[in-house]
C-alpha positions in Angstrom: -42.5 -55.1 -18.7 -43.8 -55.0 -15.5 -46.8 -52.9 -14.7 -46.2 -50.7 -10.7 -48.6 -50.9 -8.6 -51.2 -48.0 -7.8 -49.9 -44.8 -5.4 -50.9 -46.2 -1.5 -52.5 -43.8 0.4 -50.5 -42.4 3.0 -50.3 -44.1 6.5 -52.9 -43.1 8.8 -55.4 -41.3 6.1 -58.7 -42.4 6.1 -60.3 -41.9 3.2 -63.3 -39.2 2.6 -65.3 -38.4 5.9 -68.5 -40.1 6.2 -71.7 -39.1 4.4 -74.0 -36.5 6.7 -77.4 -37.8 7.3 -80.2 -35.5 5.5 -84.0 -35.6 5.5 -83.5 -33.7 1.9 -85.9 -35.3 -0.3 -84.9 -33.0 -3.4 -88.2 -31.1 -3.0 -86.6 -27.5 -2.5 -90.3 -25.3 -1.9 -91.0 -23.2 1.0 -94.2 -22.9 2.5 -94.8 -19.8 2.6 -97.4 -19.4 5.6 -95.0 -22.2 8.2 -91.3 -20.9 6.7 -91.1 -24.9 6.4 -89.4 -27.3 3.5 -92.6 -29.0 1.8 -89.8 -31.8 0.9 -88.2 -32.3 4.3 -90.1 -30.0 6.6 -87.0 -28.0 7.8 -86.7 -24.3 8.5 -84.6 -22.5 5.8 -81.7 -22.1 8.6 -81.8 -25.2 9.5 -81.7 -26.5 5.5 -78.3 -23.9 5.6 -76.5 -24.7 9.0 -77.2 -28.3 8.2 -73.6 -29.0 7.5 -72.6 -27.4 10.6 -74.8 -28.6 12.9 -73.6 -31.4 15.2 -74.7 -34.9 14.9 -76.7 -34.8 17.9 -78.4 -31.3 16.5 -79.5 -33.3 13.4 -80.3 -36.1 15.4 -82.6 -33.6 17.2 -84.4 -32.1 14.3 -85.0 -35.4 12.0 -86.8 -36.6 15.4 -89.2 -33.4 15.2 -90.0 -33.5 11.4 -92.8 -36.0 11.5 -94.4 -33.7 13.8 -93.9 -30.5 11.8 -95.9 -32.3 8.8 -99.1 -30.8 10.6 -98.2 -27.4 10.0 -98.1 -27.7 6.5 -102.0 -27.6 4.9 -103.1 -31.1 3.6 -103.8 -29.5 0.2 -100.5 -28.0 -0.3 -99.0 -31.5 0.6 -101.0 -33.7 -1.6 -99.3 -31.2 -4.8 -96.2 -33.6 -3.8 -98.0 -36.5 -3.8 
């Protein structure tokens, strides 16, 4: 008894589309005073549209977030660790 071989996928499919890059660090808490992700320092539209934005959009904002840290104050932060 022979066993068949698994189902190929058809010609020209690729599989699942690539992962999206996120900043998303799993902490979800908004600063209330900068509107700003403590976790990844994104603005709540931008944490929404993120799946729609274009590559080059999120390219774009992951290059600002080290900057946006600032905003945020120090001893809000350091309740993250």
């Amino acid at each position: 008894m022979s066993q068949s071989a698994a189902p190929k996928p058809p010609t020209g499919a690729s599989g699942p589309p690539p992962a999206i890059k996120t900043p998303c660090v799993k902490v979800c808490v908004v600063d209330g005073e900068s509107g700003l992700c403590m976790g990844c320092y994104r603005q709540l539209s931008e944490v929404a549209g993120w799946t729609q934005l274009t590559d080059t959009d999120r390219a774009r904002i992951m290059a600002e977030l080290p900057s946006r840290r600032s905003r945020i104050r120090p001893e809000k932060l350091a309740m993250f660790g």
